[in-house]
Structure formats: C-alpha cells, structure tokens
ROSEZA-472368 format. One record per residue: residue number from 1; y negated, z negated, x of N, C-alpha, C in turn. Coordinates in pm, 1 decimal. Example, Ala and Ser with C-alpha at 12.3 -4.5 7.8 and 13.67 -1.06 7.14 Angstrom:
BEGIN
<1; <569.0; -780.0; 1319.0>; <450.0; -780.0; 1230.0>; <330.0; -780.0; 1320.0>>;
<2; <225.0; -708.0; 1285.0>; <106.0; -714.0; 1367.0>; <-3.0; -787.0; 1290.0>>;
***
This chain:
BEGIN
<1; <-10076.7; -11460.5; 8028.5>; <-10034.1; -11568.6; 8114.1>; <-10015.5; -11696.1; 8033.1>>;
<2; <-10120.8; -11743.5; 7942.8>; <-10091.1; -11854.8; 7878.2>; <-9981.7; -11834.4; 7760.3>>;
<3; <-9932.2; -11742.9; 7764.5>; <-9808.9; -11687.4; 7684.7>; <-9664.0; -11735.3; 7716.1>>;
<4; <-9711.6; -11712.8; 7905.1>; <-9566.1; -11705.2; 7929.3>; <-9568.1; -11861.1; 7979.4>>;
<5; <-9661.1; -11930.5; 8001.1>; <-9681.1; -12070.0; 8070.3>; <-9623.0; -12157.0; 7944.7>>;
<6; <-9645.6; -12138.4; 7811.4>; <-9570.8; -12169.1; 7724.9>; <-9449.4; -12188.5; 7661.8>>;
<7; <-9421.2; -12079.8; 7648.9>; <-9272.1; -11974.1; 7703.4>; <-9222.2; -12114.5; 7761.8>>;
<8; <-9230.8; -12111.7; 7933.0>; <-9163.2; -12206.5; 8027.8>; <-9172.2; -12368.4; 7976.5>>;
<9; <-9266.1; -12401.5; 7895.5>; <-9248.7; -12501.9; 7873.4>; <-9163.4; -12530.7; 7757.7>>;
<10; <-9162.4; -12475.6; 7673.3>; <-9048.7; -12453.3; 7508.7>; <-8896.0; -12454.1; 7617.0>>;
<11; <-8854.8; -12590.6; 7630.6>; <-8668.0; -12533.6; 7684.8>; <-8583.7; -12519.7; 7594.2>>;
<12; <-8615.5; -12472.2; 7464.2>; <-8549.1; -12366.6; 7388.7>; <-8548.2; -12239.0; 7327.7>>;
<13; <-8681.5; -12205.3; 7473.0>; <-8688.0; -12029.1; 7482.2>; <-8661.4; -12014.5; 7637.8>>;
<14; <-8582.2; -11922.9; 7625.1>; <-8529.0; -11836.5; 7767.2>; <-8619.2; -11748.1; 7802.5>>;
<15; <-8675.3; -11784.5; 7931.0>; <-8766.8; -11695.7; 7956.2>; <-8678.4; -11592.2; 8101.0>>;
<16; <-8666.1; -11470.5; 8050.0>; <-8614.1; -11357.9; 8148.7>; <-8654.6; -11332.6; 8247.6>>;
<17; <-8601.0; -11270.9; 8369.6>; <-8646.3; -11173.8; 8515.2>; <-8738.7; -11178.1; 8504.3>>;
<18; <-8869.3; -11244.2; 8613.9>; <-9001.1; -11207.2; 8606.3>; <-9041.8; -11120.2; 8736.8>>;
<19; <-8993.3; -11077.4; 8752.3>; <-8985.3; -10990.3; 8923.7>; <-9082.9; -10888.2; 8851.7>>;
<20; <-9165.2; -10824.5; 8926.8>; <-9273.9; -10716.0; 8880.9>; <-9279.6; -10587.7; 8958.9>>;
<21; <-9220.6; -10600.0; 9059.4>; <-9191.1; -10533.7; 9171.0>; <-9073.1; -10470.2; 9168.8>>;
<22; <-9055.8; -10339.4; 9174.5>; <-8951.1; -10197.3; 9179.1>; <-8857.2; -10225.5; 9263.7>>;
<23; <-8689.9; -10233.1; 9238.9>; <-8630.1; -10273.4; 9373.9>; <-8588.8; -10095.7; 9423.7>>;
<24; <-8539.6; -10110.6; 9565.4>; <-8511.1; -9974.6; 9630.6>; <-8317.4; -10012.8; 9627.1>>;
<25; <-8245.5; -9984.2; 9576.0>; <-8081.8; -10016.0; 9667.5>; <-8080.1; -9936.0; 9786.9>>;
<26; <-8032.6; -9994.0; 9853.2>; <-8012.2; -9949.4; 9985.6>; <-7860.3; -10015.6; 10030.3>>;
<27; <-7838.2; -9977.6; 10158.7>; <-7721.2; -10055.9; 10218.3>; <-7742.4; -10026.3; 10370.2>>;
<28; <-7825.3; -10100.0; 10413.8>; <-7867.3; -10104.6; 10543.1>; <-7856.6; -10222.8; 10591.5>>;
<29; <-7773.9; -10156.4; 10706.9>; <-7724.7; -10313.0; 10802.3>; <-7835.5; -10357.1; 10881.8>>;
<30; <-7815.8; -10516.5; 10896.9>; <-7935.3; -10596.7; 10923.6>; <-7902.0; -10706.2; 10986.8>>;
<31; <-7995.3; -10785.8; 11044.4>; <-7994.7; -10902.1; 11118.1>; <-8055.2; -10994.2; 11028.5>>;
<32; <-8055.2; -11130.3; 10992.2>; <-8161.5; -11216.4; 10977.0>; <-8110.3; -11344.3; 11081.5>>;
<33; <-8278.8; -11358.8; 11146.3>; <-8253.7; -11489.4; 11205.2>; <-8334.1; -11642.6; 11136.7>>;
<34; <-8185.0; -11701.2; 11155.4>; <-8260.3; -11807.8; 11089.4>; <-8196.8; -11945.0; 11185.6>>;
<35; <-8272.6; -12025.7; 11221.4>; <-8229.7; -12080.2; 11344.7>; <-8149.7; -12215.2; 11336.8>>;
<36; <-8084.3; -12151.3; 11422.3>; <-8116.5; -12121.7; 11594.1>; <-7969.5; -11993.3; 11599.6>>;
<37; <-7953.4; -11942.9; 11434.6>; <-7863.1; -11809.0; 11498.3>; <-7896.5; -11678.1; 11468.5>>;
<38; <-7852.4; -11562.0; 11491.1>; <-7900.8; -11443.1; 11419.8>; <-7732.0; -11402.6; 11345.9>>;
<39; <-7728.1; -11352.1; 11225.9>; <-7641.3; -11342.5; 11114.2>; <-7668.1; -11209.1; 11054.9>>;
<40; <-7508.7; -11096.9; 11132.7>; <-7532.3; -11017.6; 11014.0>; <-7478.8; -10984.6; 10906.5>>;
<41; <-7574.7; -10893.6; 10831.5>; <-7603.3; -10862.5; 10696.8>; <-7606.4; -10758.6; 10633.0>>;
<42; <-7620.3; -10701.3; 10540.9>; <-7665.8; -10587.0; 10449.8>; <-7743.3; -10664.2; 10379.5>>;
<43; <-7869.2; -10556.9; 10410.2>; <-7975.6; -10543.8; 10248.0>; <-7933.8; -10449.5; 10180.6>>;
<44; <-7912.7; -10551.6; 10028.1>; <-7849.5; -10434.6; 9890.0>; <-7939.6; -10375.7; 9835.3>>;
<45; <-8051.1; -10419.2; 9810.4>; <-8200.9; -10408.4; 9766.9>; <-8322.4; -10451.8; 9841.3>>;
<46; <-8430.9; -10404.4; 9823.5>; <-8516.9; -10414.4; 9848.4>; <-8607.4; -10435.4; 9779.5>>;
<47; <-8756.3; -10459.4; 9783.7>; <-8901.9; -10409.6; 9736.5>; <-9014.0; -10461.6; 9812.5>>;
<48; <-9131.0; -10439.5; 9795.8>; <-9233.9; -10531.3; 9828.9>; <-9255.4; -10641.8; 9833.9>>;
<49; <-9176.7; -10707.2; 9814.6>; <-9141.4; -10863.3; 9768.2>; <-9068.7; -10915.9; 9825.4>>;
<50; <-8973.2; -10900.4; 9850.4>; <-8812.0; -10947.6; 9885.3>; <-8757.2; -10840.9; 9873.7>>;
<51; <-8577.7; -10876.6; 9913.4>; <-8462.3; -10832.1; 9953.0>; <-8363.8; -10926.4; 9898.8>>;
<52; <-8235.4; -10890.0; 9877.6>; <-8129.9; -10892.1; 9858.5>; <-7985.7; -10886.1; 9961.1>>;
<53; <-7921.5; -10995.9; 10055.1>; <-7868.5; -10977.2; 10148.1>; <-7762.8; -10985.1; 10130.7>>;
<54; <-7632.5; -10939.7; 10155.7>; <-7514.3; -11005.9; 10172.0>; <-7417.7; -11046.7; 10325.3>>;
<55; <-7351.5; -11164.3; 10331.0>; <-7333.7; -11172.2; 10468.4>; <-7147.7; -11197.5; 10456.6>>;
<56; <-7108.2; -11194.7; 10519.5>; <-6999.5; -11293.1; 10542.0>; <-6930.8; -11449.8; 10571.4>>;
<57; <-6959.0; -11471.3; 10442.7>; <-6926.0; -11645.1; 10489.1>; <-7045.9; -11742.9; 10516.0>>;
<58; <-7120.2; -11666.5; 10573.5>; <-7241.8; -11770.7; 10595.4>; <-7307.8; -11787.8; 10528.7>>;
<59; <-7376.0; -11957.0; 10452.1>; <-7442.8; -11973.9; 10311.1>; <-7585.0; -12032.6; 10375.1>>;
<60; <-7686.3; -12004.9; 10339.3>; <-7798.1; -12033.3; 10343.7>; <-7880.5; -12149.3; 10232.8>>;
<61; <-7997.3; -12222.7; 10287.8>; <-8015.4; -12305.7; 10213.7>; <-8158.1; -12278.4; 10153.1>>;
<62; <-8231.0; -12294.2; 10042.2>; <-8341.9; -12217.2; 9930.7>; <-8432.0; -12286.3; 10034.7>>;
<63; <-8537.7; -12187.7; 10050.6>; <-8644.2; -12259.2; 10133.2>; <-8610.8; -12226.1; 10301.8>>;
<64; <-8510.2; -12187.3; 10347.4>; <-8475.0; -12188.4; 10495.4>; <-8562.3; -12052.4; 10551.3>>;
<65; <-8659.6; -12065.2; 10647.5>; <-8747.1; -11944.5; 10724.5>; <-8606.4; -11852.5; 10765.8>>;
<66; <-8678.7; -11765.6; 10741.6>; <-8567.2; -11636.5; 10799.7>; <-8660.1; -11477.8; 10875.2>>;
<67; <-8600.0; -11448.0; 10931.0>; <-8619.2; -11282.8; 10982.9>; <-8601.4; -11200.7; 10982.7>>;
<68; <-8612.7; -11091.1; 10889.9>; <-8504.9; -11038.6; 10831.6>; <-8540.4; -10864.4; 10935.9>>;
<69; <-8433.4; -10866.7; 11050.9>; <-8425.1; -10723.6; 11109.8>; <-8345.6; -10588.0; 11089.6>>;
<70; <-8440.5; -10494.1; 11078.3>; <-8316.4; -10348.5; 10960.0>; <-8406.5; -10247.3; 11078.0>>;
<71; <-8307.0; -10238.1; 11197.8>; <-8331.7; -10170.6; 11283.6>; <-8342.1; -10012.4; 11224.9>>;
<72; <-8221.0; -9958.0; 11170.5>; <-8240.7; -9777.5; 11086.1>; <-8385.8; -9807.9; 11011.9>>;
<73; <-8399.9; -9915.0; 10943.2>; <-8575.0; -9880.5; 10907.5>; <-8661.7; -9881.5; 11012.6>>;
<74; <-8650.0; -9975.2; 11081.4>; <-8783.1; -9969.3; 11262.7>; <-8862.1; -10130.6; 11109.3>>;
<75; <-8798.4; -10205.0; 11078.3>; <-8834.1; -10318.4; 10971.3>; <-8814.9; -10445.3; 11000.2>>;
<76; <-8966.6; -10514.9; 11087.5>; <-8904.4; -10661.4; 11052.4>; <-8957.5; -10776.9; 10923.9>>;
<77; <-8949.4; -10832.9; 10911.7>; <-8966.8; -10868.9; 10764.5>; <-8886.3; -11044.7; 10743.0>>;
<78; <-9061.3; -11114.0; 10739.3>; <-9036.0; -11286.9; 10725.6>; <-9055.7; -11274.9; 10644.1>>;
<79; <-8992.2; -11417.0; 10569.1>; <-8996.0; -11491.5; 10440.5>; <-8882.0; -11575.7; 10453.0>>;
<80; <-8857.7; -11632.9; 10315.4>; <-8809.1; -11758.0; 10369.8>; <-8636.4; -11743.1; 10214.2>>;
<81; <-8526.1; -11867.0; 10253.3>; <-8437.7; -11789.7; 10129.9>; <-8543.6; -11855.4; 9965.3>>;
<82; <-8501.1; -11760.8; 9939.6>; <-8535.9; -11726.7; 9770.7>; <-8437.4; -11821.9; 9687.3>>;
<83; <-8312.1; -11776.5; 9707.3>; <-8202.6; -11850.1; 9651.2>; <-8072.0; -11785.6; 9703.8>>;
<84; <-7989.1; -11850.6; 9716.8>; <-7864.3; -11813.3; 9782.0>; <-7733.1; -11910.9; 9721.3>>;
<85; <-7631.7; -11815.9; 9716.2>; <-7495.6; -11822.7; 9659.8>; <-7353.0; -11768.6; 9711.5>>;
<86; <-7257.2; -11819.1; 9755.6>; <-7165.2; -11723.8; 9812.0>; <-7193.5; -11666.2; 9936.3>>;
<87; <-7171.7; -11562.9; 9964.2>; <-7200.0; -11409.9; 10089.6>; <-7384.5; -11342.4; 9965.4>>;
<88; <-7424.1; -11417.7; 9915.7>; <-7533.6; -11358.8; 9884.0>; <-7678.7; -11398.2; 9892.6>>;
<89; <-7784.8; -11353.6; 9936.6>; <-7896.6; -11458.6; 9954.2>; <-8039.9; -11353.5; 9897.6>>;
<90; <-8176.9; -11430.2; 9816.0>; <-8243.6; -11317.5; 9833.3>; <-8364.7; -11401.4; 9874.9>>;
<91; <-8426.5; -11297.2; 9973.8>; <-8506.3; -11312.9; 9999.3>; <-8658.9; -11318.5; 9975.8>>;
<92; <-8742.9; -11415.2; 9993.8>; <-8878.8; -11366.3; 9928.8>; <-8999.3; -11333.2; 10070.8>>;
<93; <-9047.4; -11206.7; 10078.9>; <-9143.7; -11186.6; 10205.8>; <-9244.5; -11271.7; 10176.0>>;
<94; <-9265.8; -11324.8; 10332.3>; <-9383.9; -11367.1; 10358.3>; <-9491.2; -11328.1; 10391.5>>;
<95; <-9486.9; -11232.2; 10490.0>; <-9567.3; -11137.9; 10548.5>; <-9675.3; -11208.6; 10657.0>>;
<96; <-9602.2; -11283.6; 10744.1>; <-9641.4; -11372.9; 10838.8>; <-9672.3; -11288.1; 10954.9>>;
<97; <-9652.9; -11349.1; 11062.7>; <-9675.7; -11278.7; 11217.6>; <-9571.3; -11211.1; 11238.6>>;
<98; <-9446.7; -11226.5; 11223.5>; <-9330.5; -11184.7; 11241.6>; <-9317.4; -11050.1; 11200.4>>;
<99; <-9331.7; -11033.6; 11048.6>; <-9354.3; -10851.2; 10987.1>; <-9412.1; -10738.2; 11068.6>>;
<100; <-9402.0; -10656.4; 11093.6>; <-9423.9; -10513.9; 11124.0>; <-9366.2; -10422.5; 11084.1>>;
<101; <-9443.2; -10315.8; 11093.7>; <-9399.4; -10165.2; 11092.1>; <-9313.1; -10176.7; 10967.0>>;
<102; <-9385.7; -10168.1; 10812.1>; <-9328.2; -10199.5; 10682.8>; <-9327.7; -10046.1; 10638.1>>;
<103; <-9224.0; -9998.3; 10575.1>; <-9253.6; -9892.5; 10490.7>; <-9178.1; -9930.8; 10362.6>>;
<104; <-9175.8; -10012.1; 10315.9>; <-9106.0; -9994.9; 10172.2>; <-9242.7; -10012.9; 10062.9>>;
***
C-alpha cells in the first residue's frame, strides 16, 4: 500500500487499472433509475463492485445515485455513477437498502 500511495503521488509515474474485482461481460438489458427518470440500458460488464452501462443519448453526472434494475437476473443493485462518457457510464455498488437478490 505505501507503494502504491507513492506511486500516486510521483505525477511522473502512471499508475494503471486498480479494479481487483473479476468483471463478468454480459449484455443484459436493464433499467437504472436515477431521478426523477428510469433510463434504459445494457450492462456490458459486471462484478462485485460495479457495472458497466450503455444507454442511448442519455449522459449522466460522476457521483449521481442510481438503481440499477436487470430483471433476466431477478438484480437490483445501488450505487452511485463511477464515471460516465458518451452512451457509457460505470457504475460503482453501494449495497444500500435498495440491493437484493445479488448473484454475481
């Protein structure tokens, strides 16, 4: 840890992907609500962590609560955007009140 805390501080070392967590691809159509609309989606990926969404047109802002619903899983799944670009957004779980019935 005090390796990589270093690392981040040197801004003339690039520090890479720190995700630790296995993604699943998938392409399962989805809902996320983030208010006051519900917007759908595909999750491209998955993991224990977050997701990976793509939408049409609609751009999301880093930090915005979301809901993320994947009815073929029986999956609901809070957290909030991760970062978002284009038709693309990812998500980071929260694992609030909202989550149930998780199998990934």
């Amino acid at each position: 840890m005090a390796e990589l805390i270093a690392r981040l501080r040197n801004p003339n070392v690039r520090v890479g992907e720190q995700r630790g967590a296995d993604r699943l691809n998938c392409h399962w159509p989805a809902l996320v609500h983030s208010e006051p609309r519900d917007i759908a989606c595909v999750v491209e990926n998955i993991s224990h962590s977050g997701c990976r969404i793509r939408t049409t047109g609609t751009l999301f802002a880093r930090g915005d609560p979301v809901v993320v619903r994947i009815p073929s899983q029986k999956m609901v799944l809070d957290g909030v955007i991760a970062w978002a670009r284009a038709e693309e957004a990812g998500i980071q779980f929260s694992f609030g009140d909202e989550s149930h019935n998780l199998t990934v």
